[in-house]
C-alpha positions as CSV (number, residue, x, y, z in Angstrom):
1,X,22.3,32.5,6.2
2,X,19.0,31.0,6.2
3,X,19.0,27.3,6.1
4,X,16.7,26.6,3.3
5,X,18.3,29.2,0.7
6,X,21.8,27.5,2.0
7,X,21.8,25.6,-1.2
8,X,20.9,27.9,-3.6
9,X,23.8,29.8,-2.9
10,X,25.6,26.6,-3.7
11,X,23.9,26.3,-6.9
12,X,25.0,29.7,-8.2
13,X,28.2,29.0,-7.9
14,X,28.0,25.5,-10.0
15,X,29.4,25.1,-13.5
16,X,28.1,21.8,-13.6
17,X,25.8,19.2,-12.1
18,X,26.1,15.3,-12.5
19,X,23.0,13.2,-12.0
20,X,23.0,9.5,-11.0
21,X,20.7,7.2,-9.7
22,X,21.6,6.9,-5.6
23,X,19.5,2.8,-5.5
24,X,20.9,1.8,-8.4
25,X,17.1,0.9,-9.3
26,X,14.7,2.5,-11.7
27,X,16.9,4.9,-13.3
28,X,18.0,5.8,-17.0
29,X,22.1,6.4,-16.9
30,X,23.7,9.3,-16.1
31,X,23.6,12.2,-17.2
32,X,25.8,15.7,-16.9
33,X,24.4,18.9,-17.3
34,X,26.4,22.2,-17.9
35,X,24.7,25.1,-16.0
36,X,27.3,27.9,-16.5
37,X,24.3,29.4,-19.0
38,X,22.3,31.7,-16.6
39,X,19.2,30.4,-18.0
40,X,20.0,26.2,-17.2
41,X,21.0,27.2,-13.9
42,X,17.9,29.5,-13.0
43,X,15.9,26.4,-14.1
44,X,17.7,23.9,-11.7
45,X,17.4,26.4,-8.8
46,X,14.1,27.1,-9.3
47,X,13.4,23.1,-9.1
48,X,15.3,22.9,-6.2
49,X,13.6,25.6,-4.1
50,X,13.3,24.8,-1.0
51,X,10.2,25.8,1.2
52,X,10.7,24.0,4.5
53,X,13.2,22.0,6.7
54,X,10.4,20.5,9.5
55,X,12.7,18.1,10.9
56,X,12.6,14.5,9.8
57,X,14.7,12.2,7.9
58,X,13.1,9.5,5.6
59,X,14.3,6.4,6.0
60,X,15.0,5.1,2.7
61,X,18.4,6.2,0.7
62,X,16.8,8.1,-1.7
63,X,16.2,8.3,-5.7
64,X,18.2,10.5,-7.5
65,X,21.6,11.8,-6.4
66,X,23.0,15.5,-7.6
67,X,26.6,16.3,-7.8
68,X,27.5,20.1,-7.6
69,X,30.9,21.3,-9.6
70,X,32.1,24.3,-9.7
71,X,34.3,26.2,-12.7
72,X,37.7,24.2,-11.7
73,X,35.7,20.6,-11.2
74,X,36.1,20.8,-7.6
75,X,32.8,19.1,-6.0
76,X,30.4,22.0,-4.0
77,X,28.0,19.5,-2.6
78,X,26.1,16.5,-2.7
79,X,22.1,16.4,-2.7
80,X,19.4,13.2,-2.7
81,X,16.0,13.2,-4.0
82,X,13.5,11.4,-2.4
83,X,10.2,10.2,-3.6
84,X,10.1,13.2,-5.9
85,X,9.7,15.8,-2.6
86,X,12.5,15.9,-0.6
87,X,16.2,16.4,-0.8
88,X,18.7,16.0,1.5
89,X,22.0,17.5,1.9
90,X,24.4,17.0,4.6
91,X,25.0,20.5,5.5
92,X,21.2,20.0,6.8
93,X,20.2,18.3,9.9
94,X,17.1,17.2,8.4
95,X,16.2,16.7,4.6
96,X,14.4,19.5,2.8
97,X,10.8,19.9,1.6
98,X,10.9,20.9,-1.9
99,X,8.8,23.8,-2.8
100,X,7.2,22.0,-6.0
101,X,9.2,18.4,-6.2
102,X,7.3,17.8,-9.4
103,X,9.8,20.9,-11.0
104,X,12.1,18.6,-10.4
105,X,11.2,15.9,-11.9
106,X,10.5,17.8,-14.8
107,X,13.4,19.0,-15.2
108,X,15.2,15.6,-15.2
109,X,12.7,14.5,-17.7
110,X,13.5,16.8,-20.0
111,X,17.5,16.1,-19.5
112,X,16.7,12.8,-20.6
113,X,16.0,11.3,-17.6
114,X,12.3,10.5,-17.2
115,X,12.5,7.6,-14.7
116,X,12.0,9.4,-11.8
117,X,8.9,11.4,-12.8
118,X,7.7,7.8,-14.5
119,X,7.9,6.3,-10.7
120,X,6.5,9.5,-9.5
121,X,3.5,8.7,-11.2
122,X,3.3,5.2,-10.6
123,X,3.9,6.1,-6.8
124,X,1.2,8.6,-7.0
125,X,-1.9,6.1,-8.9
126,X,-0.8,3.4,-6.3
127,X,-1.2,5.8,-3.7
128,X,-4.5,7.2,-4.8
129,X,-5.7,3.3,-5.0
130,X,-4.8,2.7,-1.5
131,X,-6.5,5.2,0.0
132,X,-10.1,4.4,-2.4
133,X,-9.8,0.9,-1.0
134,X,-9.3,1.9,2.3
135,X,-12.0,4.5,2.4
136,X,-14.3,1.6,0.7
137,X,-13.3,-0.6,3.5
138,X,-14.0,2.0,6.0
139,X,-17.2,2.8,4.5
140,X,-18.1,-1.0,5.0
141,X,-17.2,-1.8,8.4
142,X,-20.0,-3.0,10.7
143,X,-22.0,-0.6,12.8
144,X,-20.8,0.0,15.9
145,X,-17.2,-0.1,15.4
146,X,-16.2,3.5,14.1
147,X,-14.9,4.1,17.6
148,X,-12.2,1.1,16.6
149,X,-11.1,2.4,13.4
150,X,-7.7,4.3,14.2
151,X,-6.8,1.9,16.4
152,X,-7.5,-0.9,13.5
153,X,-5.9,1.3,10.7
154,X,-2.7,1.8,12.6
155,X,-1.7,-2.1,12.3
156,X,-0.6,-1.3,9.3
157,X,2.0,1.9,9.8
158,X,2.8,-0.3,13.4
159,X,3.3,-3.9,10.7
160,X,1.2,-5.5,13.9
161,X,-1.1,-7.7,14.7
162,X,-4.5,-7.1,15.9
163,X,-4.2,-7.3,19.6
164,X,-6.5,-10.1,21.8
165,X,-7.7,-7.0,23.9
166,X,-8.9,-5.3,20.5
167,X,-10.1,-8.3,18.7
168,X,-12.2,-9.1,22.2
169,X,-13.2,-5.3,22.2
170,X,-15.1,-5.8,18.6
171,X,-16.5,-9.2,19.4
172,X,-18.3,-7.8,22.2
173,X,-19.6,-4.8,20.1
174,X,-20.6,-6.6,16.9
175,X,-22.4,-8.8,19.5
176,X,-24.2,-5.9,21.3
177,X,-25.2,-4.2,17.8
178,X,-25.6,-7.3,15.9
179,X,-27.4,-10.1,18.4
180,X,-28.3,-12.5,15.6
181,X,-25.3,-14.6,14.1
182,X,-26.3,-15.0,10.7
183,X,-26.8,-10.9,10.7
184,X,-23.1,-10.6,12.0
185,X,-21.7,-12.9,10.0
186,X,-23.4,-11.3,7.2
187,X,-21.8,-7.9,8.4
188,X,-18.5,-9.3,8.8
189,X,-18.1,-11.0,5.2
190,X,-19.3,-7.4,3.6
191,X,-16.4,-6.3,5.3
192,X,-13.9,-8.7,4.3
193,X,-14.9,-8.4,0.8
194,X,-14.0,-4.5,0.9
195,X,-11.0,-3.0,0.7
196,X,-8.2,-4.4,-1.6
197,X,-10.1,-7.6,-1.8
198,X,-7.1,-9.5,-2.1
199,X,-6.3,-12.7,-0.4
200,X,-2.5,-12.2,-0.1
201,X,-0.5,-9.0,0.2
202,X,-3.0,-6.7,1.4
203,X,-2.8,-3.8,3.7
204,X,-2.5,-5.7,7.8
205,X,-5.3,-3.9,8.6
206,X,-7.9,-6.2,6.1
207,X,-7.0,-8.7,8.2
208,X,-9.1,-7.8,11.7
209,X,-12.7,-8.9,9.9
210,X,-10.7,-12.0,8.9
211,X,-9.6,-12.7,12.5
212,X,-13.1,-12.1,13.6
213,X,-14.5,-14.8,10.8
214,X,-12.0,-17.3,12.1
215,X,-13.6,-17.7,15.3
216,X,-17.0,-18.1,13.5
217,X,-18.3,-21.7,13.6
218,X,-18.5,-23.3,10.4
219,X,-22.1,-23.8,10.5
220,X,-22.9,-20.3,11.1
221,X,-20.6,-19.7,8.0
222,X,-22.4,-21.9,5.7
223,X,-26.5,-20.4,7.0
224,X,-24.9,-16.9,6.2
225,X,-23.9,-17.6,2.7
226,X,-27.0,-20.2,2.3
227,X,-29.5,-18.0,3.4
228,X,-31.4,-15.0,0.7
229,X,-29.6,-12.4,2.0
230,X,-26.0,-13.3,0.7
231,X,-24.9,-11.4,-2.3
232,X,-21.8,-10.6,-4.1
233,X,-20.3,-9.2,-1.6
234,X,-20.8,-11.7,1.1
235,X,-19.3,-14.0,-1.4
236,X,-15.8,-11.6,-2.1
237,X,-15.6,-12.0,1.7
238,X,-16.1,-16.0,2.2
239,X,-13.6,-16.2,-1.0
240,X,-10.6,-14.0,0.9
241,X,-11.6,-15.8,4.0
242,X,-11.7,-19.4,3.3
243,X,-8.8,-19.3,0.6
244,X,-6.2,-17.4,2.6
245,X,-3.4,-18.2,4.8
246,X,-4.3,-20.7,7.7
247,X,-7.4,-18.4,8.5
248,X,-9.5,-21.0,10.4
249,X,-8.3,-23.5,12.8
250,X,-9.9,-26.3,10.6
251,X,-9.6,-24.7,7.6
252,X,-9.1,-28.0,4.8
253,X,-12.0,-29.6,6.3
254,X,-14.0,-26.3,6.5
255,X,-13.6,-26.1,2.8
256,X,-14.5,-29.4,2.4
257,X,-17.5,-29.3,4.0
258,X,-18.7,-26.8,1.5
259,X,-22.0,-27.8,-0.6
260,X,-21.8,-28.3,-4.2
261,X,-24.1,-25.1,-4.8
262,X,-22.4,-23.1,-2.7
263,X,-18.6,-24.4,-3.6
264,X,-19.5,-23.9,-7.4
265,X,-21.1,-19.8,-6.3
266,X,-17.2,-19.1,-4.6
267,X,-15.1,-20.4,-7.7
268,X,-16.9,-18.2,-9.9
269,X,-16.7,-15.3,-8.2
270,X,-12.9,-15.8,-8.1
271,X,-12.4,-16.8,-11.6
272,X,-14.4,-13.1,-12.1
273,X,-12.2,-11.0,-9.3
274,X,-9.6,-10.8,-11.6
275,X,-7.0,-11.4,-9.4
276,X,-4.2,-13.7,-10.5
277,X,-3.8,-15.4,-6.6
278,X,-7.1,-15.7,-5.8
279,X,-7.9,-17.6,-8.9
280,X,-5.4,-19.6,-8.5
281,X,-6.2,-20.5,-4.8
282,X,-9.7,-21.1,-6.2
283,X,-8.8,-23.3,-9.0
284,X,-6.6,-25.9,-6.0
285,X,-9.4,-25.6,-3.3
286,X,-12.4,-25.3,-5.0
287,X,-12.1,-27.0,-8.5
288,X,-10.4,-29.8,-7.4
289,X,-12.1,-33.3,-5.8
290,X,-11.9,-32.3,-2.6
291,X,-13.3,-35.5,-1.2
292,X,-9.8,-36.1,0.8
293,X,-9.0,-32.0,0.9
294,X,-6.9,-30.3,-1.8
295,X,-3.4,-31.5,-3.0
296,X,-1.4,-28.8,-2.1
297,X,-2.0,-25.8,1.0
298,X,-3.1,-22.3,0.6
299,X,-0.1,-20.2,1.2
């Protein structure tokens, strides 16, 4: 028998499936569905087509857990739905590619269970958002460093830091493409402010330009953002940068050194960013006297 109809020949012979959630998380109950009408059960095996098994296992335990009766309430199998594409059954050595997941999902929906499609969703617009900021961040790196960008983007599937090999590497490029400092810097804070724009929980890879800025002498900082050619976006960049976690090696006196105009320029920008953190870093380092540095650290 072929391996990916294996489990349709289960579900033919099932009088009933029960449907739980396998986490514990997210769910809406359990239900129990009766699938001795030819019609229910067509439905449920069409939802639960298979199309290929290629071989891996995701490492999570799964969503949505099926129980498979047959006529006399003896259990058939046992199959786990995962992120709304996969199943996995233990007759299989790997889990299952679904041939339309959303089916599915649909199908538990309109048992009463929407949870799952509801995450689905969620899953899905937080997916499509990652991958605008990350083209935006691409789309904003400095000249010269395209040749870098795999090896940057895999810090965060590898949950590494950036290497000192790599972050040498793109010193010595921005260098060789950008000669004057106040031009680099300039580069290097559009970067920054790309991307999720977040100064906390952002993908590992956002934090290369930051690296890089952390090296930067102060003063070369402040004539970046002083000078005409700073706009907004050098601005989103100095904000992640000198508000985040222990990013320079002088960091409270960095900040402190900040003129008036300037120091005024960054708060506003994060009271407009719309983002709960950085406002709040913003209102402790910037709003506050910071004649003796700010009461309490970024973190």
């Amino acid at each position: 028998m072929d391996r990916s109809t294996a489990l349709d020949s289960v579900l033919r012979q099932a009088h009933l499936v029960g449907v739980s959630s396998e986490s514990g998380v997210g769910m809406d109950g359990e239900i129990r569905v009766d699938l001795s009408d030819p019609a229910e059960s067509a439905r449920l095996r069409t939802a639960m087509a298979v199309e290929s098994l290629p071989g891996f296992h995701c490492m999570c335990l799964g969503d949505v857990r099926f129980e498979l009766f047959d006529r006399d309430g003896r259990r058939l199998a046992a199959v786990v739905l995962h992120h709304g594409a996969t199943l996995r059954w233990g007759r299989w050595e790997s889990d299952a590619v679904l041939t339309d997941g959303r089916l599915l999902l649909e199908w538990l929906d309109g048992h009463g269970m929407p949870g799952p499609v509801r995450q689905f969703e969620a899953d899905r617009q937080r997916a499509e958002k990652e991958a605008e900021e990350e083209r935006d961040w691409l789309a904003a790196m400095p000249a010269g460093l395209e040749g870098l960008a795999e090896r940057i983007l895999a810090l965060s599937r590898t949950g590494g830091r950036p290497s000192p090999d790599l972050l040498a590497e793109l010193t010595d490029r921005l260098r060789l493409t950008l000669p004057d400092p106040v031009e680099r810097v300039l580069a290097l804070l559009a970067w920054h402010g790309s991307g999720s724009g977040r100064c906390s929980g952002h993908p590992l890879h956002e934090s290369v330009p930051d690296e890089l800025l952390g090296r930067v002498p102060i003063d070369d900082l402040l004539a970046a953002l002083s000078g005409p050619q700073a706009e907004e976006r050098h601005d989103a960049g100095a904000v992640r940068h000198l508000l985040g976690w222990k990013t320079r090696p002088r960091q409270k006196r960095d900040v402190a050194s900040l003129p008036e105009p300037l120091r005024a320029r960054l708060l506003a920008h994060a009271r407009r960013s719309g983002e709960s953190d950085t406002q709040g870093r913003a209102e402790r380092w910037l709003a506050a006297d910071m004649s003796y540095g700010p009461k309490t650290p970024i973190s």
